[in-house]
Steps between C-alpha positions, in 0.01 A plus 500: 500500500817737597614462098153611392524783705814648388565880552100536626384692780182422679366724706170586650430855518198723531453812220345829624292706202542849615315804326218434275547703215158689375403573101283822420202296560579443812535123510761304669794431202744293642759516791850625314666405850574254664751364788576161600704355775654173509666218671522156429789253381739439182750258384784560348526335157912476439733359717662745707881403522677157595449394862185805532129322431212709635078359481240726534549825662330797579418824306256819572412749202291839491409650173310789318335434196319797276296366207470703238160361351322190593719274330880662560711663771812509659646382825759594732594198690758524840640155643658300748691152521679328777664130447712313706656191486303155546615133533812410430575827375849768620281757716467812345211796537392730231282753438345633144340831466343610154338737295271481173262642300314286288233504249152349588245363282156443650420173337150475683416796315671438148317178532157643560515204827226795645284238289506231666606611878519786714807367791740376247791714311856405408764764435801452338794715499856526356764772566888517631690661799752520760601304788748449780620170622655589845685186627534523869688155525769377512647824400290848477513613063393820566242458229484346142320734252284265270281573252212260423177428256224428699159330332215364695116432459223599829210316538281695708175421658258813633407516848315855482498809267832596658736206602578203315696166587756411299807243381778587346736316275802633379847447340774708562832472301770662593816613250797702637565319810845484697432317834311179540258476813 
């Protein structure tokens, strides 16, 4: 099950709509905001380094996302990783801290699922950003500026007008990295 999972993160979050946005007839539009908060689990998908094995491990996320129409937006996402050593593995501790901002297609809505239910909605989104892999153990990096793809698709099921739970499953890639965890 660990090799389907490669590079996804699961996590169970809840989504806040904020501001209902009005047309000239006075009708509620659409909310263009929205903020979700997250924690939940990941595995990492690569080994790490000889010796260094790590199973799944914790992660918490907060993000903004602004949709432009029903149907497209953008999100700003902020994250944070911490792995350590398990089993048989040299001890080590790490921490990850990212940034991205991603595009996000609102599938439910592309694909008219307003049809056929009123809970369900899937989002997907794909974008790029920063991180920082701070190894803490054995010996302190100071920091390993990476830059990574991210790509992910939200299934979403509607609890009120306003918050939403949600799952999240993403792949992050990572390219320009000097320090394993």
């Amino acid at each position: 099950m660990k090799k389907l999972l490669l590079g996804l993160v699961l996590v169970c979050c809840y989504s806040y709509q904020l501001n209902a946005q009005e047309n000239n007839t006075g009708k509620e539009n659409f909310d263009h905001w929205s903020i979700d908060l997250g924690a939940g689990i990941y595995e990492i998908g690569a080994p790490l380094s000889d010796g260094y094995n790590a199973d799944i491990l914790f992660q918490a996320s907060f993000g903004v996302r602004y949709m432009f129409n029903e149907k497209f937006g953008l999100r700003l996402g902020l994250g944070y990783n911490s792995f350590s050593e398990t089993g048989t593995s040299l001890p080590f501790q790490s921490n990850l801290y990212r940034a991205s901002i991603e595009g996000v297609v609102n599938l439910g809505n592309v694909l008219d699922f307003q049809n056929w239910t009123d809970r369900f909605n899937v989002l997907v989104h794909v974008g790029g950003g920063f991180s920082s892999l701070n190894v803490i153990e054995p010996t302190d990096n100071g920091g390993d500026l990476i830059t990574h793809l991210s790509i992910g698709f939200t299934p979403q099921f509607k609890l009120s007008n306003r918050l939403s739970l949600f799952l999240d499953f993403a792949a992050f890639i990572n390219y320009n990295r000097n320090y394993s965890a």
